[in-house]
PyMOL CGO cylinders between C-alpha atoms (Angstrom):
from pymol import cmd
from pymol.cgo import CYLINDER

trace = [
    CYLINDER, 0.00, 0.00, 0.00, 1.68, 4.04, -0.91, 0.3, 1, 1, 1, 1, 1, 1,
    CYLINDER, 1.68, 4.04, -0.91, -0.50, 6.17, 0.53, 0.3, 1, 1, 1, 1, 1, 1,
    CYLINDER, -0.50, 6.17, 0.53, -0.30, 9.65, -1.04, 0.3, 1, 1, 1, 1, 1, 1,
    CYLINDER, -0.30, 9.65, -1.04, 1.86, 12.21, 1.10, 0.3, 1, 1, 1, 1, 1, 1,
    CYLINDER, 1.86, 12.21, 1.10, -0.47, 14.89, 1.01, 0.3, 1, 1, 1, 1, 1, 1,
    CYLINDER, -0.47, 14.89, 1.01, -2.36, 13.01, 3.45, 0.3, 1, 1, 1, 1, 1, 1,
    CYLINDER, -2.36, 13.01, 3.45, 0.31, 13.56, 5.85, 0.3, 1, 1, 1, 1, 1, 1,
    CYLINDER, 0.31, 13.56, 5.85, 0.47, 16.55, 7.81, 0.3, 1, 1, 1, 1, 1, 1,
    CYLINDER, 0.47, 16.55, 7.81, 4.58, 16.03, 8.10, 0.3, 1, 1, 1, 1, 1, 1,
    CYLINDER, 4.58, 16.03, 8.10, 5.43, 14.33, 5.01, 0.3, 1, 1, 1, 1, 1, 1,
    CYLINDER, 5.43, 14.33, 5.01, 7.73, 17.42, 3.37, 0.3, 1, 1, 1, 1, 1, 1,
    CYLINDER, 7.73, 17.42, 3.37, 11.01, 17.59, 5.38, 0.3, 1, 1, 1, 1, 1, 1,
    CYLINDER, 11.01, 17.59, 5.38, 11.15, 21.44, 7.07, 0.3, 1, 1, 1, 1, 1, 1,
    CYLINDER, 11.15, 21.44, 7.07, 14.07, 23.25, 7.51, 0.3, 1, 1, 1, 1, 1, 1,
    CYLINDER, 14.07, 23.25, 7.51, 14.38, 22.98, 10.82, 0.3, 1, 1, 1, 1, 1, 1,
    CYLINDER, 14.38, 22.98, 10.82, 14.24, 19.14, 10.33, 0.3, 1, 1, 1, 1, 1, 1,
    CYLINDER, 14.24, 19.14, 10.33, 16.64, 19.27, 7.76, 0.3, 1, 1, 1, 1, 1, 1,
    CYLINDER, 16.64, 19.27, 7.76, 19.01, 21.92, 10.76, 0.3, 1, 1, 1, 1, 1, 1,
    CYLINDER, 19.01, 21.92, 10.76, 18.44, 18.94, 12.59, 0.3, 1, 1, 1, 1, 1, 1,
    CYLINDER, 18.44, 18.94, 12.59, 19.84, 16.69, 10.95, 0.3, 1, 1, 1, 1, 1, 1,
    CYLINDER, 19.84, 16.69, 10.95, 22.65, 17.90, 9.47, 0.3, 1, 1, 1, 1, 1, 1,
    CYLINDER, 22.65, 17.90, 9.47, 23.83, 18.62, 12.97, 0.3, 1, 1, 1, 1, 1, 1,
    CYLINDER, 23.83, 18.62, 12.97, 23.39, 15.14, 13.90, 0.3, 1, 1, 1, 1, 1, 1,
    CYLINDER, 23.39, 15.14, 13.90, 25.60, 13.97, 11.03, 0.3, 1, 1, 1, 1, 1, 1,
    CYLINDER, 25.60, 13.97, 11.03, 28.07, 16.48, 11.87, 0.3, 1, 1, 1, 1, 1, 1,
    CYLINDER, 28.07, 16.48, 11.87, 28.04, 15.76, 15.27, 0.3, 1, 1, 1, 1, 1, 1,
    CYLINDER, 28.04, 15.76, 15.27, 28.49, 11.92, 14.79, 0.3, 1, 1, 1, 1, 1, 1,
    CYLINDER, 28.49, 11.92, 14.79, 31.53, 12.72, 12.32, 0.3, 1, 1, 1, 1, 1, 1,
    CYLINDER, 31.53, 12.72, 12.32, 33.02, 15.14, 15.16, 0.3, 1, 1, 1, 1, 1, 1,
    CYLINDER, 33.02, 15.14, 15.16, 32.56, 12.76, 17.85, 0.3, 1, 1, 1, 1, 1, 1,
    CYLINDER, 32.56, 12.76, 17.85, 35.46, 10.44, 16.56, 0.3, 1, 1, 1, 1, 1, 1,
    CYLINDER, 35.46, 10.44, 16.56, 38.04, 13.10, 17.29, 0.3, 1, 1, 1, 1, 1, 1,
    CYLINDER, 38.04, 13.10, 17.29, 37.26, 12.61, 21.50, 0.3, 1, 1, 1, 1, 1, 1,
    CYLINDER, 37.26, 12.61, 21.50, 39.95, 10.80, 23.05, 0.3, 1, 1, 1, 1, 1, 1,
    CYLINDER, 39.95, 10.80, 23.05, 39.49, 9.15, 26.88, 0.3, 1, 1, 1, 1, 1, 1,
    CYLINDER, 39.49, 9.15, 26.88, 40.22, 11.53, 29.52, 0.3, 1, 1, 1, 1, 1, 1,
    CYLINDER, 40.22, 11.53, 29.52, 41.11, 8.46, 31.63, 0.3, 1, 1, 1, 1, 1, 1,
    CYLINDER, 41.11, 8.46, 31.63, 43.86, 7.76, 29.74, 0.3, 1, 1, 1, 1, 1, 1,
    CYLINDER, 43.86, 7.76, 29.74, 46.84, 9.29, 31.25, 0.3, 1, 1, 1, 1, 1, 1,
    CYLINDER, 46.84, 9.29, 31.25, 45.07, 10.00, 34.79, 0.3, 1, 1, 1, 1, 1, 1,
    CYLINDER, 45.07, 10.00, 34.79, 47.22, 8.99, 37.41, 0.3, 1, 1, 1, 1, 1, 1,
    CYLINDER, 47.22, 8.99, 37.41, 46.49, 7.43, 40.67, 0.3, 1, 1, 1, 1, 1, 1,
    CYLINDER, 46.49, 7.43, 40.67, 47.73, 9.10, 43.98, 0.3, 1, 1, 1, 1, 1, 1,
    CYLINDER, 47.73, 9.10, 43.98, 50.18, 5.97, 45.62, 0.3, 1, 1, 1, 1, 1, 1,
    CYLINDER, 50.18, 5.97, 45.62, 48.96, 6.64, 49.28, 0.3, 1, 1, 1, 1, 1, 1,
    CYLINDER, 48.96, 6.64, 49.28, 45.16, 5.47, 48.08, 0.3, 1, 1, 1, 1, 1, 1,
    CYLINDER, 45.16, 5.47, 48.08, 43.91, 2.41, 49.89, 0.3, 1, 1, 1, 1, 1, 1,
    CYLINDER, 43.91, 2.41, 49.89, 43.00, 0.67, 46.40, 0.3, 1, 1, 1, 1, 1, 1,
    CYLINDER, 43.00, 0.67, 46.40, 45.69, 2.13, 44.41, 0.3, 1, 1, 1, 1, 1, 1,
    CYLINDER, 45.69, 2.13, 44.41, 46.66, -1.35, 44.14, 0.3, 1, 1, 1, 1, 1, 1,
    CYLINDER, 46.66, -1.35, 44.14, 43.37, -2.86, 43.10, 0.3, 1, 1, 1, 1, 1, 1,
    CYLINDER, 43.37, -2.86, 43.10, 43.21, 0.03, 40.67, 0.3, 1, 1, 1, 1, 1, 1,
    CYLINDER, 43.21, 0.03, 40.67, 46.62, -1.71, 39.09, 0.3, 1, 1, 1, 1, 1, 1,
    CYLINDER, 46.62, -1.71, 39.09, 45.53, -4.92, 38.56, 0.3, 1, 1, 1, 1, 1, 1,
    CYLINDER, 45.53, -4.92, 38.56, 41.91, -3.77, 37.36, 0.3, 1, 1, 1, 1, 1, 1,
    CYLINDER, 41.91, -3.77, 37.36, 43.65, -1.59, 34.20, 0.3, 1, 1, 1, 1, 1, 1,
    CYLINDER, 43.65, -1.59, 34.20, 46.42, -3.81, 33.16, 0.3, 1, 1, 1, 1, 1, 1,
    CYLINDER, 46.42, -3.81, 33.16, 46.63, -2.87, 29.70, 0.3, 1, 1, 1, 1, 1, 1,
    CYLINDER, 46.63, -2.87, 29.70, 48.60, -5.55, 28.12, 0.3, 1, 1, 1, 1, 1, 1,
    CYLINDER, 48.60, -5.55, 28.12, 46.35, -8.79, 29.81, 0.3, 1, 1, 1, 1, 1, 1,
    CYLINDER, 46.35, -8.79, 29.81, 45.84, -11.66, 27.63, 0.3, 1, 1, 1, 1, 1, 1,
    CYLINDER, 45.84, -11.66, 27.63, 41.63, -11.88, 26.75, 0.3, 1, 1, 1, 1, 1, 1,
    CYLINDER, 41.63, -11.88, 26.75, 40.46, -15.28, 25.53, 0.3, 1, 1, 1, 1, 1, 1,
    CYLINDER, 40.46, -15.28, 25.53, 39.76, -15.78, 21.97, 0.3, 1, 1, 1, 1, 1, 1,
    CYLINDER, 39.76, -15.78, 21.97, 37.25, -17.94, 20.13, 0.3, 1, 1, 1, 1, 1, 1,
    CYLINDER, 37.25, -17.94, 20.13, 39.68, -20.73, 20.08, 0.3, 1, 1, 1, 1, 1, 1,
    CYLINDER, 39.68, -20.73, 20.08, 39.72, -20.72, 23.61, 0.3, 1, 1, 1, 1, 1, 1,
    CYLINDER, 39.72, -20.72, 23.61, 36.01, -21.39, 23.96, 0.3, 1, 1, 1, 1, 1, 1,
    CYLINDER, 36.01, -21.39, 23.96, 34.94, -25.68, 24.77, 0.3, 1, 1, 1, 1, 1, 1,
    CYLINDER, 34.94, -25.68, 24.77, 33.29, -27.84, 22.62, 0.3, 1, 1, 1, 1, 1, 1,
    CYLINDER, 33.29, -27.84, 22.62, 29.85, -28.55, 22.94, 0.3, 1, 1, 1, 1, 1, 1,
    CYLINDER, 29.85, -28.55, 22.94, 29.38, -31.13, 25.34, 0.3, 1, 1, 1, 1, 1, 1,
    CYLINDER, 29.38, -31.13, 25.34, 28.64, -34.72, 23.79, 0.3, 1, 1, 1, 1, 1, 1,
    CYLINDER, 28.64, -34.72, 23.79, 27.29, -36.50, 27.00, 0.3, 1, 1, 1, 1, 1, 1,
    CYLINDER, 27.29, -36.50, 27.00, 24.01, -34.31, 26.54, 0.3, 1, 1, 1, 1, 1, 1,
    CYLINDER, 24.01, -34.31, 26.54, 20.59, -35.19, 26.34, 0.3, 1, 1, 1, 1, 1, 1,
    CYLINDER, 20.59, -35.19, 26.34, 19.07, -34.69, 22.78, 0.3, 1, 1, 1, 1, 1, 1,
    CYLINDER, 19.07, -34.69, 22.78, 16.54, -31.23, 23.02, 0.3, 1, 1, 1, 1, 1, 1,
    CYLINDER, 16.54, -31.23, 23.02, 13.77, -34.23, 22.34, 0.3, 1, 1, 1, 1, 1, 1,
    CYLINDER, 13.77, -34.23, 22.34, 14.03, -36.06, 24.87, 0.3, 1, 1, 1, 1, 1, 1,
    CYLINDER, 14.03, -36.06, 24.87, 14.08, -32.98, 26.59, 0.3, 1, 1, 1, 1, 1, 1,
    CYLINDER, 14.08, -32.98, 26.59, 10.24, -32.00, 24.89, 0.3, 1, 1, 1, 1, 1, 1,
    CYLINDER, 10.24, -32.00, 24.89, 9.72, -35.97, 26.74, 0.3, 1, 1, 1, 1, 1, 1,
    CYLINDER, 9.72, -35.97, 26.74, 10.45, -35.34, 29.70, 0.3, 1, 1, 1, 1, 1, 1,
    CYLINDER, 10.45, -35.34, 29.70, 8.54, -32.51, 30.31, 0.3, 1, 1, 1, 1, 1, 1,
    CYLINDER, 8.54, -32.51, 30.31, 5.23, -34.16, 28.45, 0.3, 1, 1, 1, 1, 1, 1,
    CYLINDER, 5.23, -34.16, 28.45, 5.42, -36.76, 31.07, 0.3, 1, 1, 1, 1, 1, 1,
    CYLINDER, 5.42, -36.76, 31.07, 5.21, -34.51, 33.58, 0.3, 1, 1, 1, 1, 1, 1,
    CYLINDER, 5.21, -34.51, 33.58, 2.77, -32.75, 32.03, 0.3, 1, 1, 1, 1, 1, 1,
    CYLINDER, 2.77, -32.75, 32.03, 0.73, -36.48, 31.99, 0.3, 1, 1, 1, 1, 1, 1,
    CYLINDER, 0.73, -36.48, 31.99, 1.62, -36.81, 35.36, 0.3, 1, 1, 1, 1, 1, 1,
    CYLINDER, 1.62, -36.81, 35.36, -0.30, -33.51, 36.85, 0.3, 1, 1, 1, 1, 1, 1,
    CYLINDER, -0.30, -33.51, 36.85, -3.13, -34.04, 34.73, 0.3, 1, 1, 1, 1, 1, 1,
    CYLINDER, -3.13, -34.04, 34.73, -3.40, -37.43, 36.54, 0.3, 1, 1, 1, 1, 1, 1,
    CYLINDER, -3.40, -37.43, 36.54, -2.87, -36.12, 40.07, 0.3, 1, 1, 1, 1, 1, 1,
    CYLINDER, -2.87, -36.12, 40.07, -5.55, -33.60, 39.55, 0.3, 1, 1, 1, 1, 1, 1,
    CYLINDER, -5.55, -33.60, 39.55, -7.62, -36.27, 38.31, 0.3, 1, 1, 1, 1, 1, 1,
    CYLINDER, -7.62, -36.27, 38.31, -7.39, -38.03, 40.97, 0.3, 1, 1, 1, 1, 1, 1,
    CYLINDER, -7.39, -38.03, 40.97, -7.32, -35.21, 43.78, 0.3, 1, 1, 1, 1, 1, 1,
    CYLINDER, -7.32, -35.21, 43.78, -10.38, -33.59, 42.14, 0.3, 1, 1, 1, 1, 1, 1,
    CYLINDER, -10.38, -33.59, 42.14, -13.37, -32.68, 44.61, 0.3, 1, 1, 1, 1, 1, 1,
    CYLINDER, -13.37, -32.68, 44.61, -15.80, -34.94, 43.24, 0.3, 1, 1, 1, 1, 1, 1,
    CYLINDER, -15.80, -34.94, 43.24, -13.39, -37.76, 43.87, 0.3, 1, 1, 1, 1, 1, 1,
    CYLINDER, -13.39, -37.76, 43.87, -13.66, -37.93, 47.62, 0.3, 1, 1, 1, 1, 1, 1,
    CYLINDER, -13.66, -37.93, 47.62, -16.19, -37.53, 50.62, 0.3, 1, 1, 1, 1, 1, 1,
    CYLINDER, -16.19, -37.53, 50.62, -16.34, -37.13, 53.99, 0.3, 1, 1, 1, 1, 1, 1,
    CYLINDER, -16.34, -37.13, 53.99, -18.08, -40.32, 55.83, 0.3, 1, 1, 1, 1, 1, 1,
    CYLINDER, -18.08, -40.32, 55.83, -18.34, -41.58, 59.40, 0.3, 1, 1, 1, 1, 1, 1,
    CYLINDER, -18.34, -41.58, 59.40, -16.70, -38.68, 60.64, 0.3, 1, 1, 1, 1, 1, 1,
    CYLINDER, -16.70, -38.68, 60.64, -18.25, -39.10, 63.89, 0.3, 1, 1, 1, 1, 1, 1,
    CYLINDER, -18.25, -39.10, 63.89, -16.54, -42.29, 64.60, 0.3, 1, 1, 1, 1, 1, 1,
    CYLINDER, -16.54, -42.29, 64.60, -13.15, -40.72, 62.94, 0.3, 1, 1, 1, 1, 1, 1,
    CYLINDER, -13.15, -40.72, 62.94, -13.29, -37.86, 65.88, 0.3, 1, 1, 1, 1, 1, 1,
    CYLINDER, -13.29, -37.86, 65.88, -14.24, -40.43, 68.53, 0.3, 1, 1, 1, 1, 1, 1,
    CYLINDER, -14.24, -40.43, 68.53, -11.28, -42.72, 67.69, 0.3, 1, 1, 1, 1, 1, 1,
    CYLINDER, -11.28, -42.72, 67.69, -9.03, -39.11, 67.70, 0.3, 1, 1, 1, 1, 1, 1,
    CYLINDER, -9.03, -39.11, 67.70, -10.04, -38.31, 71.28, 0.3, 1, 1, 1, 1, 1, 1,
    CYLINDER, -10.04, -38.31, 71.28, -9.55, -41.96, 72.54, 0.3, 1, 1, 1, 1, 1, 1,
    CYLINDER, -9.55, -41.96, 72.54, -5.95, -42.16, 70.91, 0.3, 1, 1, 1, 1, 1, 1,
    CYLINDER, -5.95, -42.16, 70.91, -5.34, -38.65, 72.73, 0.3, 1, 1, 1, 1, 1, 1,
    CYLINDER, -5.34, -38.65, 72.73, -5.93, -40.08, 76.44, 0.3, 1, 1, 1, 1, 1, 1,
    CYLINDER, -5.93, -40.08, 76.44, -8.27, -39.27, 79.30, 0.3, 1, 1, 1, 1, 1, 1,
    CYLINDER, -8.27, -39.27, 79.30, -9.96, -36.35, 79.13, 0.3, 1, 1, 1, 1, 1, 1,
    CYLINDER, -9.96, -36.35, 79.13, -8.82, -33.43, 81.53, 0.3, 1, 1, 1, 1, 1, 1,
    CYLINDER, -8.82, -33.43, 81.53, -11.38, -32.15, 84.02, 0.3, 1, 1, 1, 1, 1, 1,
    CYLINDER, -11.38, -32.15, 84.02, -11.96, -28.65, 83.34, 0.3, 1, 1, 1, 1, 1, 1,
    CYLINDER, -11.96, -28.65, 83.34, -10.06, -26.24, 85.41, 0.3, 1, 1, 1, 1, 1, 1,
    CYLINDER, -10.06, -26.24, 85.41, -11.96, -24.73, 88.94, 0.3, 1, 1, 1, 1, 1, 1,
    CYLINDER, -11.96, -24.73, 88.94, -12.39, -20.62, 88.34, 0.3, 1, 1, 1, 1, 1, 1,
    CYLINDER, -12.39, -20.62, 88.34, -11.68, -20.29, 91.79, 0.3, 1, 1, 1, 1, 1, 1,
    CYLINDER, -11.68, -20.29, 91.79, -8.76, -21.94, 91.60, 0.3, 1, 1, 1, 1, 1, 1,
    CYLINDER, -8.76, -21.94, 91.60, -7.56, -19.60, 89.07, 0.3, 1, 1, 1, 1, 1, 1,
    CYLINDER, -7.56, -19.60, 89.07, -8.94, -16.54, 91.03, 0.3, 1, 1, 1, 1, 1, 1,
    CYLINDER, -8.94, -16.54, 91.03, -7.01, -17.70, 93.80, 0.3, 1, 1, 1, 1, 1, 1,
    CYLINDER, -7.01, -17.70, 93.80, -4.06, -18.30, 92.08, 0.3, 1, 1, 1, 1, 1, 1,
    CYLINDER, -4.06, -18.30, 92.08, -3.86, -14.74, 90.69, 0.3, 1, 1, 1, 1, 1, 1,
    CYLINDER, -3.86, -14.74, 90.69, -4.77, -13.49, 94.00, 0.3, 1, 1, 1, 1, 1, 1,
    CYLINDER, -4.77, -13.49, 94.00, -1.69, -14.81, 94.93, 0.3, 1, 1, 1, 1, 1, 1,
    CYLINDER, -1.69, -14.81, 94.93, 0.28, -13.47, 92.58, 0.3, 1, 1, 1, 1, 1, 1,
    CYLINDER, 0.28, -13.47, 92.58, -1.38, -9.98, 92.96, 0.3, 1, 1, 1, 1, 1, 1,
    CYLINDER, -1.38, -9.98, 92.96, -0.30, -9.86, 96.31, 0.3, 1, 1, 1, 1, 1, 1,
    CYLINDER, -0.30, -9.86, 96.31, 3.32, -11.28, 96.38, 0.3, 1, 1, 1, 1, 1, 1,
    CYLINDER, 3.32, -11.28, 96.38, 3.97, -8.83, 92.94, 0.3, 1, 1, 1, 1, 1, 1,
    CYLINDER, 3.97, -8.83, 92.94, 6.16, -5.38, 94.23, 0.3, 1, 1, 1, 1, 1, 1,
    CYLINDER, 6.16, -5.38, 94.23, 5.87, -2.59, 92.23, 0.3, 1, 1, 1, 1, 1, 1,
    CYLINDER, 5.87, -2.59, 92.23, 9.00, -0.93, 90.71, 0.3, 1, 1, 1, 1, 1, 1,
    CYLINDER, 9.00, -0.93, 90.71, 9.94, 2.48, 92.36, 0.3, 1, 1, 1, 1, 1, 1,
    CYLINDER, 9.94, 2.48, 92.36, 8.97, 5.39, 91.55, 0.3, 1, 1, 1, 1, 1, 1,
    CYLINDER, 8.97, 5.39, 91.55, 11.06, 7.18, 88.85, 0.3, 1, 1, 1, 1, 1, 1,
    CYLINDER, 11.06, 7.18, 88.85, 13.51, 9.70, 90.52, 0.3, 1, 1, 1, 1, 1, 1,
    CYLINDER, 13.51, 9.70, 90.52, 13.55, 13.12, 89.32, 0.3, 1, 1, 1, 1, 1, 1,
]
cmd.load_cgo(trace, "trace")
């Protein structure tokens, strides 16, 4: 599809555009000319990592090349059996939540399930006296000190 440029509020370049982007272009051609300012800055000796700052801008250290990178491992899997694996487990979730689904299961005779609970727990504990516990924190009330007062 050419649609027609006239339908286009933009589609004539303007000299401003045109400004625009000849300073770009002379920009990017002027941009080559900027060295590093890093490269002769020094580093004051009495620095704490003056020494790290050595080793980190050795300039003649030996980078790996292409030779230098392994061969491709042959003990590998094949990516299919890969695609396998994971359509197994895939088989295998369906089928869990097949069989976990909530029309799969009830709850029956749940009466008889608590009363075997509470007989495998023990005896049943008699239920505490509130007196008893009145007293007890009677007790405790009274033997309790205050701390002083705050001196000021």
């Amino acid at each position: 599809m050419n649609p027609l440029a006239r339908h286009y509020l933009n589609a004539r370049p303007s000299a401003a555009a045109a400004r625009t982007l000849a300073a770009l272009a002379a920009g990017a051609l002027v941009s080559g000319c900027v060295s590093n300012p890093f490269e002769d800055a020094k580093v004051d000796p009495a620095s704490p990592i003056a020494a790290e700052v050595a080793n980190a801008a050795r300039v003649n250290t030996d980078f790996p090349s292409f030779a230098e990178i392994p061969a491709v491992p042959r003990d590998l899997r094949p990516p299919r059996m890969f695609g396998d694996a994971a359509h197994e487990i895939e088989l295998a979730r369906a089928e869990l939540e097949r069989a976990t689904a909530p029309e799969t299961w009830t709850l029956q005779n749940t009466e008889a399930f608590a009363a075997r609970a509470r007989r495998d727990v023990g005896p049943e504990l008699a239920p505490v006296d509130p007196r008893a516990t009145e007293a007890y924190a009677d007790e405790l009330r009274r033997r309790a000190t205050p701390p002083p007062p705050p001196k000021r």
